[in-house]
N, C-alpha and C positions, 0 to 999 in steps of 0.2 A: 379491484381484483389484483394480487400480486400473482407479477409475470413468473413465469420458467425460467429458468439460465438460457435455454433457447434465444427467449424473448429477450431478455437483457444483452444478449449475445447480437443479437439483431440490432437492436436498440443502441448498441454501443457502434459498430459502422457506418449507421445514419449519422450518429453525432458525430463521428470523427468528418465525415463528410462535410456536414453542413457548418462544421468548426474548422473546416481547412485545413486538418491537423493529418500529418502521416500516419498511414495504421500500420507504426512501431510499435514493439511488443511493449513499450512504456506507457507508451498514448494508449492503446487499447487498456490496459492491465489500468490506467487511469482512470479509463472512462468508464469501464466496466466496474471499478470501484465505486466512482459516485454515482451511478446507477445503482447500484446493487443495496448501497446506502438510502437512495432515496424511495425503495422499496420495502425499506429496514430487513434487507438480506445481506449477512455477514460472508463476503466470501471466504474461501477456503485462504488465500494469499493474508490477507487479514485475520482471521484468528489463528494463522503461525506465528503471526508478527507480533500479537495482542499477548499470546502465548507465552514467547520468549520475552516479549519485555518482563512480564510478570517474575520471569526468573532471577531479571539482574535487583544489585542491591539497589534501595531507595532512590540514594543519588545519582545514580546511572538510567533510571529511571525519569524523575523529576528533568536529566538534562536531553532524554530523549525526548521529551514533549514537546521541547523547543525545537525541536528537529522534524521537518516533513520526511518523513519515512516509509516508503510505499513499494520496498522491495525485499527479499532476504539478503540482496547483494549488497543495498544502503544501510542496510540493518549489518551488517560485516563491516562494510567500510566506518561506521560508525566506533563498533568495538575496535576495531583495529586503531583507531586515532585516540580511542580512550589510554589501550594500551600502548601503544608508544609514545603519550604523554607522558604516564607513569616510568616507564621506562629514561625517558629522554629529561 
């Protein structure tokens, strides 16, 4: 049976718990990702991010997959280093 966001929600502070990890909005928004994954539930964080990649060209694309990208903030700081590569 796939859980709720409740349940996921739940599910994600046991793990931070029994993973010894802070429940930082990174570590939660982590754990609640591959929870949400191993229910095959796309969170909402995730199809912004799947979103906007689809918008950049190819190559900016192909070099974001090399990159662990698990926020809109990483997903900025990313663009931001493309351009002021080009730039620099």
């Amino acid at each position: 049976m796939i859980p709720n966001t409740n349940e996921i929600a739940k599910q994600t502070l046991i793990a931070l718990k029994e993973r010894k990890l802070k429940p930082t909005p990174e570590n939660y928004t982590e754990i609640f990702e591959e929870l949400s994954l191993k229910y095959g539930i796309t969170s909402s964080n995730k199809a912004k991010l799947d979103k906007y990649k689809t918008l950049l060209l190819p190559i900016y694309q192909q070099e974001l997959n090399s990159k662990t990208i698990r926020s809109l903030e990483e997903l900025i700081s990313f663009l931001i280093s493309v351009l002021n590569r080009q730039i620099g």
